[in-house]
PyMOL Python script that loads the backbone (N, CA, C, O; Angstrom):
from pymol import cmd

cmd.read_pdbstr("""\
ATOM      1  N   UNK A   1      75.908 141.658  70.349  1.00  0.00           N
ATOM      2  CA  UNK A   1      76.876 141.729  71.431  1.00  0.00           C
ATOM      3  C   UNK A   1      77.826 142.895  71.162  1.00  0.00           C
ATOM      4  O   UNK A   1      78.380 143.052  70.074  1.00  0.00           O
ATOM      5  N   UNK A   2      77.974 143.659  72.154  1.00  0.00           N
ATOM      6  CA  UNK A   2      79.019 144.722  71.617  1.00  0.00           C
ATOM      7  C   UNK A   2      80.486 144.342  71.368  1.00  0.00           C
ATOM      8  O   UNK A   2      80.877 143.237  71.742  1.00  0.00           O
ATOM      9  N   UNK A   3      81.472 145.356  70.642  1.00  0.00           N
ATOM     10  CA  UNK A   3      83.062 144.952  70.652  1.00  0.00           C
ATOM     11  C   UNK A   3      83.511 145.346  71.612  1.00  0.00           C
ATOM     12  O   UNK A   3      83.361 146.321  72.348  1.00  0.00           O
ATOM     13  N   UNK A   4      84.155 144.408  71.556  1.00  0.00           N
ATOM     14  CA  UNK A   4      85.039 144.400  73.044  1.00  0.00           C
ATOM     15  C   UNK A   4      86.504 145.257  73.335  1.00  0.00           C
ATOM     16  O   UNK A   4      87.414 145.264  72.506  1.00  0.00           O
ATOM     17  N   UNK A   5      86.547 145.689  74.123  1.00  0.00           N
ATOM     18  CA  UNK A   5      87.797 146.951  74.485  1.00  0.00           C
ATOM     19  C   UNK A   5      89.024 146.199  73.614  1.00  0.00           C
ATOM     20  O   UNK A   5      89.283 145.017  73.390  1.00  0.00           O
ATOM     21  N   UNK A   6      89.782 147.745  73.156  1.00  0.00           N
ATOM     22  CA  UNK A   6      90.932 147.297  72.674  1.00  0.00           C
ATOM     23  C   UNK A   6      91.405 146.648  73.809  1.00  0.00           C
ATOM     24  O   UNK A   6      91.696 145.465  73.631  1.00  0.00           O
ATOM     25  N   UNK A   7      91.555 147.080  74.886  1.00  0.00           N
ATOM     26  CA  UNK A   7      92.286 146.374  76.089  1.00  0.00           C
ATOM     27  C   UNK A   7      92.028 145.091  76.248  1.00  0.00           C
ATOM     28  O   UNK A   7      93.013 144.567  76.768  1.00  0.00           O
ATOM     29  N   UNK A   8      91.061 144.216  76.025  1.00  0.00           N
ATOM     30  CA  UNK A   8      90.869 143.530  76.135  1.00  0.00           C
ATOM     31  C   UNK A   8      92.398 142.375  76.063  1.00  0.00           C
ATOM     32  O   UNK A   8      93.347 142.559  75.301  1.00  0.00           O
ATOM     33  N   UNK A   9      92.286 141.322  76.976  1.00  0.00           N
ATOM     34  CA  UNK A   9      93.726 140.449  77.050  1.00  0.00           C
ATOM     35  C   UNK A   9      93.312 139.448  76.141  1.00  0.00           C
ATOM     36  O   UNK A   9      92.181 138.972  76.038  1.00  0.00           O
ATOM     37  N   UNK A  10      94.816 139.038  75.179  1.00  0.00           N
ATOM     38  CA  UNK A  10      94.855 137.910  74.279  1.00  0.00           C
ATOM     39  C   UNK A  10      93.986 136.992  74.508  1.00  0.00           C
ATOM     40  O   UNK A  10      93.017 137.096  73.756  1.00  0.00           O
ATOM     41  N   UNK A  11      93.913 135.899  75.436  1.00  0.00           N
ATOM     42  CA  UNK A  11      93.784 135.212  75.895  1.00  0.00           C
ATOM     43  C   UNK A  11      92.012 135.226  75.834  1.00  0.00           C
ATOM     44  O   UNK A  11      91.210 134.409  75.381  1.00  0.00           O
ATOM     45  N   UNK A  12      91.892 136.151  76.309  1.00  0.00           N
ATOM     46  CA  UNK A  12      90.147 136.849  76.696  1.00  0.00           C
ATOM     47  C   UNK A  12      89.911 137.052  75.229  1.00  0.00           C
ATOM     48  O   UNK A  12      88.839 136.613  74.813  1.00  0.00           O
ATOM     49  N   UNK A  13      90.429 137.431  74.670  1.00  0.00           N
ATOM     50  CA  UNK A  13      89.738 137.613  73.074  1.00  0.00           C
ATOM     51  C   UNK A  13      89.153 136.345  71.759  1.00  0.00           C
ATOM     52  O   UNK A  13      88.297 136.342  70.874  1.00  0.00           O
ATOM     53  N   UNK A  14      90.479 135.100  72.429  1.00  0.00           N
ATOM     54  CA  UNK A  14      90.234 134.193  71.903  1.00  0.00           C
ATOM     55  C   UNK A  14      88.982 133.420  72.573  1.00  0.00           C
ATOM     56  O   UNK A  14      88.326 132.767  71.762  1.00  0.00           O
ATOM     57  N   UNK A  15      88.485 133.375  74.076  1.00  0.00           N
ATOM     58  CA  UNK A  15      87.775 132.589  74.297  1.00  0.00           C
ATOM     59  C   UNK A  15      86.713 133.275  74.269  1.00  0.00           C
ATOM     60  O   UNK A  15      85.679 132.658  74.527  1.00  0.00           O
ATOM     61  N   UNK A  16      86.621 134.529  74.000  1.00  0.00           N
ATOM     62  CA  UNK A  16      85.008 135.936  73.158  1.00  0.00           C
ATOM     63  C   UNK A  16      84.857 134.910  72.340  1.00  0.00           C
ATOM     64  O   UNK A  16      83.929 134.108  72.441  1.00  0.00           O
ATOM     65  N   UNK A  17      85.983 134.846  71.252  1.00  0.00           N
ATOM     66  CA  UNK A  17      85.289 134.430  70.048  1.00  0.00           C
ATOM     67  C   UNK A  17      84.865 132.913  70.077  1.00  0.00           C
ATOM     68  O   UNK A  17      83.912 132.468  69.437  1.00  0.00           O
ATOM     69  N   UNK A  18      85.643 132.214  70.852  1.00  0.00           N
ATOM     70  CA  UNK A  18      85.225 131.199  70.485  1.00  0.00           C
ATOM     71  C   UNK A  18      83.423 130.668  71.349  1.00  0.00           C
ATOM     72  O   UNK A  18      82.492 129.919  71.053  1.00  0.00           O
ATOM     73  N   UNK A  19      83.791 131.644  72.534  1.00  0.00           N
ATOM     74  CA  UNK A  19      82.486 131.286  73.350  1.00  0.00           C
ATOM     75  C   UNK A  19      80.922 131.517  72.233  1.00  0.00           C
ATOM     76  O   UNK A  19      79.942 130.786  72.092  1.00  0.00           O
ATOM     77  N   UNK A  20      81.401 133.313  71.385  1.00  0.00           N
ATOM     78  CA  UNK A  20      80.318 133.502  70.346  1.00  0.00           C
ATOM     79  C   UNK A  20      80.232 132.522  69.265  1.00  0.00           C
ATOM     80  O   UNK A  20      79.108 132.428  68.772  1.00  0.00           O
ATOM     81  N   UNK A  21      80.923 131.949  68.892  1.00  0.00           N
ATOM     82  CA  UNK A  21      81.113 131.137  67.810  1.00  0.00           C
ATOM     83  C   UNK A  21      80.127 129.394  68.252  1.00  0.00           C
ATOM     84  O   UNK A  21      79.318 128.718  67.616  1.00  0.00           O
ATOM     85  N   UNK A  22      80.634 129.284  69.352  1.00  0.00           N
ATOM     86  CA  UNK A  22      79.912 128.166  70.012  1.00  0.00           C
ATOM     87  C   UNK A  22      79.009 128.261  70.482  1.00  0.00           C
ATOM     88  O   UNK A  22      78.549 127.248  71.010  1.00  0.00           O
ATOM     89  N   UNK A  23      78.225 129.566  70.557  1.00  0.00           N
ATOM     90  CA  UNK A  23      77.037 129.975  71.365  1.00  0.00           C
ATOM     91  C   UNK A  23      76.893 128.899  72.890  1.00  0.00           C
ATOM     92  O   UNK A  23      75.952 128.178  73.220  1.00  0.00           O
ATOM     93  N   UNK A  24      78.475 129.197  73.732  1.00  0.00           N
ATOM     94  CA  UNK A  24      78.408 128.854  74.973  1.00  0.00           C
ATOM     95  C   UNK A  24      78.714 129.798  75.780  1.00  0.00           C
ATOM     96  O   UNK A  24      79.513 130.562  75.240  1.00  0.00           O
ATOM     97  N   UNK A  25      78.414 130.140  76.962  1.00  0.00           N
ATOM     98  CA  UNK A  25      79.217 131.129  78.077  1.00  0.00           C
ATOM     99  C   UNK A  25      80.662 130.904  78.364  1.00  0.00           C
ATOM    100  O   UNK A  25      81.172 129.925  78.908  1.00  0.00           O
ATOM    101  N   UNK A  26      81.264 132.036  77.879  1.00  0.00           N
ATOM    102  CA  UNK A  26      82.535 132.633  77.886  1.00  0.00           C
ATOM    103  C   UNK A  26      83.375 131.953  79.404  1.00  0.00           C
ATOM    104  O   UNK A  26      84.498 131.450  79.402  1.00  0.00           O
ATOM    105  N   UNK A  27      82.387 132.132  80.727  1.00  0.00           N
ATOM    106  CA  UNK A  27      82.509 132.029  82.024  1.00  0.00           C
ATOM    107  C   UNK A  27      82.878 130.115  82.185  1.00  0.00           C
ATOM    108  O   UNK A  27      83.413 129.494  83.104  1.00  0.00           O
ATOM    109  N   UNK A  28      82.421 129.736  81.116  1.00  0.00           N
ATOM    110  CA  UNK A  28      82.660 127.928  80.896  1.00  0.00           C
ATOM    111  C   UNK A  28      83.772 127.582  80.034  1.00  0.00           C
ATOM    112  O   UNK A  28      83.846 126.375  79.800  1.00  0.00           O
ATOM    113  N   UNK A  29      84.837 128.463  79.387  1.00  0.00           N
ATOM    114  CA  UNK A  29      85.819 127.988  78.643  1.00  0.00           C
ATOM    115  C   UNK A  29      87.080 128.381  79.421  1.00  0.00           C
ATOM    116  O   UNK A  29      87.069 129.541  79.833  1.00  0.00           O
ATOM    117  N   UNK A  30      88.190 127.631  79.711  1.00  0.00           N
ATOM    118  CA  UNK A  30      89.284 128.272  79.924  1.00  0.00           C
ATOM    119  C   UNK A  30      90.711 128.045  78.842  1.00  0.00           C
ATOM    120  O   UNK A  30      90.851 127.050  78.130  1.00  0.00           O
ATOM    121  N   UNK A  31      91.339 128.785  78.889  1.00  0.00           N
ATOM    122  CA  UNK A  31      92.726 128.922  77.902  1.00  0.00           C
ATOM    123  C   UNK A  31      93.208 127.104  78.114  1.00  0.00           C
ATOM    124  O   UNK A  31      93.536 126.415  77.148  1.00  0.00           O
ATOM    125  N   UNK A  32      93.165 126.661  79.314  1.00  0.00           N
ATOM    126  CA  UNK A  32      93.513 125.261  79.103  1.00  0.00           C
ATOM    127  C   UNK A  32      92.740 123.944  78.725  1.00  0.00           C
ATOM    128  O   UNK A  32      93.127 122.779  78.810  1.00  0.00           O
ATOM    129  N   UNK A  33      91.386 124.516  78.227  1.00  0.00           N
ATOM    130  CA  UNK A  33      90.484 123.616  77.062  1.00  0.00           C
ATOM    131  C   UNK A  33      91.382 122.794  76.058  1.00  0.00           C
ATOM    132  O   UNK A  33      92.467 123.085  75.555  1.00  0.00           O
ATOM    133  N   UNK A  34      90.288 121.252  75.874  1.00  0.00           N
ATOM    134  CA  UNK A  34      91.016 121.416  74.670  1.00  0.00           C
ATOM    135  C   UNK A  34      89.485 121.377  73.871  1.00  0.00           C
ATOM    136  O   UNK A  34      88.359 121.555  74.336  1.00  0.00           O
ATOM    137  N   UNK A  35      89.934 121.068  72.478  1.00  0.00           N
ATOM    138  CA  UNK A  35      88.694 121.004  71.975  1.00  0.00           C
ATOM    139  C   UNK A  35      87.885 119.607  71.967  1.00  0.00           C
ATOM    140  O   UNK A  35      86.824 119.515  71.349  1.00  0.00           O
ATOM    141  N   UNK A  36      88.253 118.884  72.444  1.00  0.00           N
ATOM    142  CA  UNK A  36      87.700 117.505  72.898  1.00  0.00           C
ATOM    143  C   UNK A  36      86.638 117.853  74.124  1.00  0.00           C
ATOM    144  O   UNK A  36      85.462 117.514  74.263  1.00  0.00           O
ATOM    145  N   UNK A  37      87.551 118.700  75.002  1.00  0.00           N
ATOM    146  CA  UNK A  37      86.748 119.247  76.525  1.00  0.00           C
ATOM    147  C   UNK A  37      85.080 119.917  76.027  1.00  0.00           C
ATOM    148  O   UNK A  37      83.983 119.681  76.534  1.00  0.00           O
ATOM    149  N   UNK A  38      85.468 120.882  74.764  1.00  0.00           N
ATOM    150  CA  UNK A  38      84.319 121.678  74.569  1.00  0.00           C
ATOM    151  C   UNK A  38      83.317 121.566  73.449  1.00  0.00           C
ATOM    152  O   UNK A  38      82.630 122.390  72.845  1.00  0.00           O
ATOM    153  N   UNK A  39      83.524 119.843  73.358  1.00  0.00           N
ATOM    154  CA  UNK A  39      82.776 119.182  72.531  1.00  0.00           C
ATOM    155  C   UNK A  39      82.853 119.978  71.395  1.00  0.00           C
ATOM    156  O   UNK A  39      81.737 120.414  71.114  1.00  0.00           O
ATOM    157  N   UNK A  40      83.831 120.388  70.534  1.00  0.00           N
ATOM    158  CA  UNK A  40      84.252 120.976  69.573  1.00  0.00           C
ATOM    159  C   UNK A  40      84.651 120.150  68.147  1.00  0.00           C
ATOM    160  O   UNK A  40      85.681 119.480  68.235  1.00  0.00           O
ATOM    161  N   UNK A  41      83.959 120.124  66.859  1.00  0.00           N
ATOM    162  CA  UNK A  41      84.187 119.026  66.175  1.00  0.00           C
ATOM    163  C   UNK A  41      84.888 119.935  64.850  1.00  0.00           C
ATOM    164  O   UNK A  41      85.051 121.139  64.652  1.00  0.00           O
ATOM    165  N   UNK A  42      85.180 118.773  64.124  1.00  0.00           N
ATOM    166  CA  UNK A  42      86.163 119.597  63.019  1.00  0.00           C
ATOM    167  C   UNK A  42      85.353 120.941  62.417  1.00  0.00           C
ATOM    168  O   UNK A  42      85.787 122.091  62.475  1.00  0.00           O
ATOM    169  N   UNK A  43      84.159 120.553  61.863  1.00  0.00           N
ATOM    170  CA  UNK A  43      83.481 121.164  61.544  1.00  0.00           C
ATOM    171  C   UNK A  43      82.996 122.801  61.714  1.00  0.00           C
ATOM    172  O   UNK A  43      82.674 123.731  60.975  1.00  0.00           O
ATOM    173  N   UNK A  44      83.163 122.526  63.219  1.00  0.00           N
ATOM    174  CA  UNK A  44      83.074 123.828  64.441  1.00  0.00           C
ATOM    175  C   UNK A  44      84.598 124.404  64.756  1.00  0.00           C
ATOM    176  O   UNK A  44      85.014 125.408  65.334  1.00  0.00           O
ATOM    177  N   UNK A  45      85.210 123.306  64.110  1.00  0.00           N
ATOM    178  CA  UNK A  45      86.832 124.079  64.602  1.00  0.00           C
ATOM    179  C   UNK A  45      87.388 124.901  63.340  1.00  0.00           C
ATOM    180  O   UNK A  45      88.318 125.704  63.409  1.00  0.00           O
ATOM    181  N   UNK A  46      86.513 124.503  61.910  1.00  0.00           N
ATOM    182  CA  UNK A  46      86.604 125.319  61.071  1.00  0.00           C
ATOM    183  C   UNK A  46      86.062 127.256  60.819  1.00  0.00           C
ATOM    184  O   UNK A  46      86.528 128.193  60.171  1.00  0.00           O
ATOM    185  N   UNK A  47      84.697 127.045  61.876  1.00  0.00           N
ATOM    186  CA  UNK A  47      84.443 128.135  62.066  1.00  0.00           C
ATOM    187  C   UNK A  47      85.168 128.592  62.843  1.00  0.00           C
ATOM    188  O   UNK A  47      85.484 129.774  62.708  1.00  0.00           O
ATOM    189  N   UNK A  48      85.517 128.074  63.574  1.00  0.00           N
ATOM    190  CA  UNK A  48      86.579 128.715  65.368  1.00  0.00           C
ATOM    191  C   UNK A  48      87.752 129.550  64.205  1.00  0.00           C
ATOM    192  O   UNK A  48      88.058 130.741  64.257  1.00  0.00           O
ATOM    193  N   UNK A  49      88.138 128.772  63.439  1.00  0.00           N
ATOM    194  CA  UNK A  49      89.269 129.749  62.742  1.00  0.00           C
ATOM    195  C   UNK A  49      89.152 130.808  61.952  1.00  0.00           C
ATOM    196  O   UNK A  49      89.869 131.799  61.817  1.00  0.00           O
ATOM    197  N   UNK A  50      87.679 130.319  61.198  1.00  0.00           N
ATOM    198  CA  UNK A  50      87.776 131.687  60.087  1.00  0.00           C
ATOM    199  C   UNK A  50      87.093 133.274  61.520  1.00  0.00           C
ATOM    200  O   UNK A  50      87.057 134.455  61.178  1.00  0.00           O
ATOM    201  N   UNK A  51      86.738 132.858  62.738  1.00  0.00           N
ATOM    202  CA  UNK A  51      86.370 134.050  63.163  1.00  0.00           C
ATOM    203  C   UNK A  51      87.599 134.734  63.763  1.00  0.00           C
ATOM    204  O   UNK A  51      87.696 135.938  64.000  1.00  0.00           O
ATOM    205  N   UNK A  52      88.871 133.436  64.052  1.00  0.00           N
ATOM    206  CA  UNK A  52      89.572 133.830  65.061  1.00  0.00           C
ATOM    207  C   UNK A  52      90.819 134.680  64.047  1.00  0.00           C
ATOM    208  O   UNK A  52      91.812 135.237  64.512  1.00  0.00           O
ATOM    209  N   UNK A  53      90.485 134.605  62.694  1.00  0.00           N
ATOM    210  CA  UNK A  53      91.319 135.081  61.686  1.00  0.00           C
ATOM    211  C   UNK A  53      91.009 136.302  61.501  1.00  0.00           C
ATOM    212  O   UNK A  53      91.904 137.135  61.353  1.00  0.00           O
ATOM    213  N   UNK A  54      89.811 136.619  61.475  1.00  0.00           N
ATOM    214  CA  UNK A  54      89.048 137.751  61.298  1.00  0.00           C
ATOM    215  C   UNK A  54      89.331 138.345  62.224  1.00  0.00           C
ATOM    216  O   UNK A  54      89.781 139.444  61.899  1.00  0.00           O
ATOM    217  N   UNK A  55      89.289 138.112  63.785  1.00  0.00           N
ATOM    218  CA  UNK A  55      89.476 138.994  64.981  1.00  0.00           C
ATOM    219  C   UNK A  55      90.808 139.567  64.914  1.00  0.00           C
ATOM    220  O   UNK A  55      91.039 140.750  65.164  1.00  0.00           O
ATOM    221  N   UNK A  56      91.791 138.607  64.530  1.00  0.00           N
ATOM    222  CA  UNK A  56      93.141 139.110  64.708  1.00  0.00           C
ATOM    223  C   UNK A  56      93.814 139.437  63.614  1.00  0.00           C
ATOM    224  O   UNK A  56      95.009 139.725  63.548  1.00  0.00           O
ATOM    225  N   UNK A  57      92.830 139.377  62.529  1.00  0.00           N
ATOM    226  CA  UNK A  57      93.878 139.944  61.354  1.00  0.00           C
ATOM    227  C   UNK A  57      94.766 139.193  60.310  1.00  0.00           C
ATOM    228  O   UNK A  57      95.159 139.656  59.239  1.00  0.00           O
ATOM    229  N   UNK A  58      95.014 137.935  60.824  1.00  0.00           N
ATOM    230  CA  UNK A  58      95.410 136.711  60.247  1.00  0.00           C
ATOM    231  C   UNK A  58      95.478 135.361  59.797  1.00  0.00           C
ATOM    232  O   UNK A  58      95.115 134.427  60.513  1.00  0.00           O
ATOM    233  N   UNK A  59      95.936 135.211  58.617  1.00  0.00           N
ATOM    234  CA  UNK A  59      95.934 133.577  58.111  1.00  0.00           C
ATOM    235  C   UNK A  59      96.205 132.352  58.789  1.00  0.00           C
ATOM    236  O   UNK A  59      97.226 131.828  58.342  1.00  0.00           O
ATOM    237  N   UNK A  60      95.890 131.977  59.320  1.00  0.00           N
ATOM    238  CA  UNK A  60      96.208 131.040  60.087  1.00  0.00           C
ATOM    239  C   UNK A  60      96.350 129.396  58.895  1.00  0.00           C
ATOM    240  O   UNK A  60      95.422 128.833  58.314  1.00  0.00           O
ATOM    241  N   UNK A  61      97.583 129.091  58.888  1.00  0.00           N
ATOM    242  CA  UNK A  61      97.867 127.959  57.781  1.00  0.00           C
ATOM    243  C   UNK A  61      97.066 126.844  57.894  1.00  0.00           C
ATOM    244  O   UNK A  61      96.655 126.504  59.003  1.00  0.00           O
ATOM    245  N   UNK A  62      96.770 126.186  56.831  1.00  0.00           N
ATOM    246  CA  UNK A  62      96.312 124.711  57.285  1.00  0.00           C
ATOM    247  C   UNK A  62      96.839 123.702  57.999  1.00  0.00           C
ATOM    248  O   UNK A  62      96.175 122.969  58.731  1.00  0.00           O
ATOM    249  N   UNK A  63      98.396 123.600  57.765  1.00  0.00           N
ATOM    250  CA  UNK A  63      98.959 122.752  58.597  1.00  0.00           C
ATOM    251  C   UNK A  63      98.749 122.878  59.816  1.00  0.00           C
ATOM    252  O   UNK A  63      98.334 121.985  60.555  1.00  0.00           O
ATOM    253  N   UNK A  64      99.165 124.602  60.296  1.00  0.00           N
ATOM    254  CA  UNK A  64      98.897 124.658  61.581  1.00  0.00           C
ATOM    255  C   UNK A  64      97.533 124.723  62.469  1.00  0.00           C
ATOM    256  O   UNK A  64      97.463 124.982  63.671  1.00  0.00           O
ATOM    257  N   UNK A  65      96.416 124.407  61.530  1.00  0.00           N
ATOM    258  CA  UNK A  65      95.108 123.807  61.694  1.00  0.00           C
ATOM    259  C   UNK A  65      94.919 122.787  62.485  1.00  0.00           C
ATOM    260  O   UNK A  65      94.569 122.657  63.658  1.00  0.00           O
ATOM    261  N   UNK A  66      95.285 121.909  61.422  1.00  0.00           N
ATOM    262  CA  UNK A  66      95.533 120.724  61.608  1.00  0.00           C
ATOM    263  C   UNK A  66      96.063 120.216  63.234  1.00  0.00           C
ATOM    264  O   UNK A  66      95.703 119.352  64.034  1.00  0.00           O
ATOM    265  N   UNK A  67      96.752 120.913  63.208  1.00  0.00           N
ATOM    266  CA  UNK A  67      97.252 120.822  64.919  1.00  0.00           C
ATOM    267  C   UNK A  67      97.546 121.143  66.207  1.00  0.00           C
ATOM    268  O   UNK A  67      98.392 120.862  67.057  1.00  0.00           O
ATOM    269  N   UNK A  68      96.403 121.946  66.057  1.00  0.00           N
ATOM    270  CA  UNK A  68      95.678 122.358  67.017  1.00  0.00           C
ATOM    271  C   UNK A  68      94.738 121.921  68.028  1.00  0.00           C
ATOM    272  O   UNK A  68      93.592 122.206  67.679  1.00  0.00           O
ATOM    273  N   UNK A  69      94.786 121.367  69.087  1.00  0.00           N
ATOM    274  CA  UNK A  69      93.643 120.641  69.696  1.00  0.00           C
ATOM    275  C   UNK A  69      93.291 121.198  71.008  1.00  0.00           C
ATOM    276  O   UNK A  69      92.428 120.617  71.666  1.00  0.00           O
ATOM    277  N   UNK A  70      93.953 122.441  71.549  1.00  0.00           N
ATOM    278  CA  UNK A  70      93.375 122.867  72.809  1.00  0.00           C
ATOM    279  C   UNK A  70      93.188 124.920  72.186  1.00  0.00           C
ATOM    280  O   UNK A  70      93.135 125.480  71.092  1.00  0.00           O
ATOM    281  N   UNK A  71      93.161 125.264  73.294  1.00  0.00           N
ATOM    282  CA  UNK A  71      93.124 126.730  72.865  1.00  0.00           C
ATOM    283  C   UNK A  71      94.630 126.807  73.576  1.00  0.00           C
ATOM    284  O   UNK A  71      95.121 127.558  72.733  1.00  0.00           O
ATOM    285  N   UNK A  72      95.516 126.618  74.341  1.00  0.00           N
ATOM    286  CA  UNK A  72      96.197 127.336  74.611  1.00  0.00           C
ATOM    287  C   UNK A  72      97.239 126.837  73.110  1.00  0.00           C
ATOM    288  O   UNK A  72      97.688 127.828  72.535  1.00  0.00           O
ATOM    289  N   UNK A  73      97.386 126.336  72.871  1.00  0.00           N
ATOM    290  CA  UNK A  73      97.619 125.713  71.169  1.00  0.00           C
ATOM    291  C   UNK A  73      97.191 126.363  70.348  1.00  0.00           C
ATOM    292  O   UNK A  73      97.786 126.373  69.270  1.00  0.00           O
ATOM    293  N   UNK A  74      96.122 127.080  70.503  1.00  0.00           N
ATOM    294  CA  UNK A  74      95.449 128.512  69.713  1.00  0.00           C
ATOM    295  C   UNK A  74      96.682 129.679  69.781  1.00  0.00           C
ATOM    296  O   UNK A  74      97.551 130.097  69.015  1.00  0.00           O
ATOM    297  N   UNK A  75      96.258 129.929  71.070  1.00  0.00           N
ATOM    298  CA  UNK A  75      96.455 131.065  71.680  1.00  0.00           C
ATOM    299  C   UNK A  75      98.233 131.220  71.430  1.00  0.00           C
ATOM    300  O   UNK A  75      98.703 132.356  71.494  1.00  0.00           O
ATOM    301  N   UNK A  76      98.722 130.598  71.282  1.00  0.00           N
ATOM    302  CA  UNK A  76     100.676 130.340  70.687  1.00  0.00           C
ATOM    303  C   UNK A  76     100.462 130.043  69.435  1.00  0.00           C
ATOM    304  O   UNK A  76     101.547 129.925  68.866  1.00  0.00           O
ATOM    305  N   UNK A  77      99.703 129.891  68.831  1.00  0.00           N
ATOM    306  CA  UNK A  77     100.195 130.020  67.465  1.00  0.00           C
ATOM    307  C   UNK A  77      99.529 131.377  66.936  1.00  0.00           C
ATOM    308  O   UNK A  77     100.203 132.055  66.161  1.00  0.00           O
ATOM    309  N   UNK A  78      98.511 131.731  67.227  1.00  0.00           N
ATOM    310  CA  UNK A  78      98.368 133.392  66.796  1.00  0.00           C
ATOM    311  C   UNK A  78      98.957 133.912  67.322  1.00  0.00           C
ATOM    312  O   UNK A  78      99.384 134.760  66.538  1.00  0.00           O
ATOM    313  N   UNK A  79      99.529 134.120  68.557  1.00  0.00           N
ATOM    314  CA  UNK A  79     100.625 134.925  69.367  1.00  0.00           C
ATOM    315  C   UNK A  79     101.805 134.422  67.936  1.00  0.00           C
ATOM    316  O   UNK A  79     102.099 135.393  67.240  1.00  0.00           O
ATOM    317  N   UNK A  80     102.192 133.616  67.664  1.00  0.00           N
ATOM    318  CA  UNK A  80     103.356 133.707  66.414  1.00  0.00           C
ATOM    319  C   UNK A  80     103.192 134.432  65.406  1.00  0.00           C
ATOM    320  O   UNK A  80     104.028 135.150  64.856  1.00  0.00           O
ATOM    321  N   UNK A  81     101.473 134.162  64.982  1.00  0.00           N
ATOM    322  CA  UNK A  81     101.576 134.696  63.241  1.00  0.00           C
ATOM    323  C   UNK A  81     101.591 136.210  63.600  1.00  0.00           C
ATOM    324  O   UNK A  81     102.068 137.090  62.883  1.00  0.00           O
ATOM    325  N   UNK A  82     100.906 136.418  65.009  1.00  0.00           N
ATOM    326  CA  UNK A  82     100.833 137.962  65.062  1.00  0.00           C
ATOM    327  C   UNK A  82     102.574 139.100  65.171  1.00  0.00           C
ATOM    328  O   UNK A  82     102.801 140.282  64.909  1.00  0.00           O
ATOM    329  N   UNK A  83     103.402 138.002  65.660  1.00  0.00           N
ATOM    330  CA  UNK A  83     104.720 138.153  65.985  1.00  0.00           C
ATOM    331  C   UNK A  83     105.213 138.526  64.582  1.00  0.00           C
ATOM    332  O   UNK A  83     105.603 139.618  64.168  1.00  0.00           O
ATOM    333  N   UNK A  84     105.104 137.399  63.982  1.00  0.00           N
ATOM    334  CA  UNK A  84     105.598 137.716  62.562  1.00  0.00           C
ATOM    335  C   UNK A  84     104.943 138.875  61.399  1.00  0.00           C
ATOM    336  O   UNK A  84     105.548 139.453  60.496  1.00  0.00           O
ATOM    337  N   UNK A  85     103.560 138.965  61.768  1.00  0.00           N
ATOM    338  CA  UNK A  85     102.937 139.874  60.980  1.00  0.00           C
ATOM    339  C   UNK A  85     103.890 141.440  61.384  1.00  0.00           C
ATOM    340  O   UNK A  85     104.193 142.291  60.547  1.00  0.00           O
ATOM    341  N   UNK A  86     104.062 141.469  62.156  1.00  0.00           N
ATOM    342  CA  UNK A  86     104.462 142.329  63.383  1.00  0.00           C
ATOM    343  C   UNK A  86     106.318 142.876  62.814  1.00  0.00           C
ATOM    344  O   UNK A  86     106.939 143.929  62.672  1.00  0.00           O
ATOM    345  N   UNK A  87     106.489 141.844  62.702  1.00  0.00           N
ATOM    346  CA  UNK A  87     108.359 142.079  62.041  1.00  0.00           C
ATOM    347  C   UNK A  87     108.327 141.795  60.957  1.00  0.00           C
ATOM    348  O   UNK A  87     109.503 141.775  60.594  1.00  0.00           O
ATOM    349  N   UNK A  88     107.408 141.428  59.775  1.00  0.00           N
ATOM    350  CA  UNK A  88     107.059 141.845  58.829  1.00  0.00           C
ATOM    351  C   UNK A  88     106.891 143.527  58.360  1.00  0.00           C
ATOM    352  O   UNK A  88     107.547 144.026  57.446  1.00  0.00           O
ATOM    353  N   UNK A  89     106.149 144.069  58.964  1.00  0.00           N
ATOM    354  CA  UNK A  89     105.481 145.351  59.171  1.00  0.00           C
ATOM    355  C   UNK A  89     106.537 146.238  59.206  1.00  0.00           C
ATOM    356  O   UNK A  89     106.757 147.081  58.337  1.00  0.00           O
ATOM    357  N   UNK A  90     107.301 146.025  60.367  1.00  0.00           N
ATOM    358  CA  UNK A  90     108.583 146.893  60.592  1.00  0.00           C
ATOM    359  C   UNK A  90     109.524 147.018  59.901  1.00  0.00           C
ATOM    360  O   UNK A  90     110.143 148.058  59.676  1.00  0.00           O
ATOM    361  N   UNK A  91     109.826 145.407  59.284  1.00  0.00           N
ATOM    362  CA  UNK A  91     110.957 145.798  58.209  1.00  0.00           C
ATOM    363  C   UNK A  91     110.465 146.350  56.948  1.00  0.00           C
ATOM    364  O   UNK A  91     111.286 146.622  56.073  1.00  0.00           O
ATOM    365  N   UNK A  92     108.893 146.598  56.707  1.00  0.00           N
ATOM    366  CA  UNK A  92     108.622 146.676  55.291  1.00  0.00           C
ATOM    367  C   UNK A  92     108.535 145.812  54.268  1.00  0.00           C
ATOM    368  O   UNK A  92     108.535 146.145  53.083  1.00  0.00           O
ATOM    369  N   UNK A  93     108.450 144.554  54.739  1.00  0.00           N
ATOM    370  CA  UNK A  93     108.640 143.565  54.001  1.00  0.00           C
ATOM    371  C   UNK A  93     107.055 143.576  53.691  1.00  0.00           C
ATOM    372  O   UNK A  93     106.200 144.365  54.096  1.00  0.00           O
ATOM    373  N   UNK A  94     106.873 141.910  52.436  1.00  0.00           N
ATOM    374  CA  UNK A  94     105.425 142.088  51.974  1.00  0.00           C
ATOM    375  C   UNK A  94     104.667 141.990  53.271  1.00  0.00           C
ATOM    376  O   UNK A  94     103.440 142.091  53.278  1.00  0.00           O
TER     377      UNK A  94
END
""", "prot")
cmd.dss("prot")
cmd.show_as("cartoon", "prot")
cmd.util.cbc("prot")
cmd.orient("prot")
C-alpha cells in the first residue's frame, strides 16, 4: 500500500492505520467507533498501538492504553502526546 500524503488529516491517519492493521476497509471505520463496534479485542488493540506509535512518533503509556475504547479516545490522546512532544521540542527539554 503506498504512504500516505503528509497532508493527510489526523483523524484519516489513525483510521489508515487502524483499517491496515485490521485488514478492514478504511470506508467501514469512523472516528466515532468504538472498539467493541469493530470487533476489536485486546489482543488487536495491542497491535492498533504499537502501529499507531510508529505512525506518529510516539509512546503512548500503558495507563492510557488501558483506556481507551473508541478511536475518537485515540485520536485525543495522541493529539496530547503529540502536543506535548511538540512543547517539549521547543523548549529543548528531553
Amino acid at each position: 500500500m503506498p504512504e500516505a500524503p503528509e497532508s493527510e488529516p489526523f483523524e484519516a491517519k489513525i483510521i489508515r492505520v487502524i483499517a491496515q492493521t485490521q485488514r478492514i476497509p478504511a470506508s467501514s471505520i469512523s472516528i466515532d467507533n468504538t472498539f467493541e463496534q469493530l470487533k476489536i479485542d485486546s489482543l488487536d488493540g495491542i497491535n492498533i498501538i504499537f502501529a499507531l506509535e510508529n505512525e506518529f512518533g510516539v509512546e503512548i503509556p500503558d495507563e492510557g492504553v488501558n483506556n481507551m475504547r473508541s478511536l475518537r479516545e485515540i485520536a485525543d490522546g495522541i493529539s496530547r502526546l503529540l502536543a506535548e512532544k511538540a512543547k517539549t521540542a521547543s523548549s529543548g527539554g528531553a
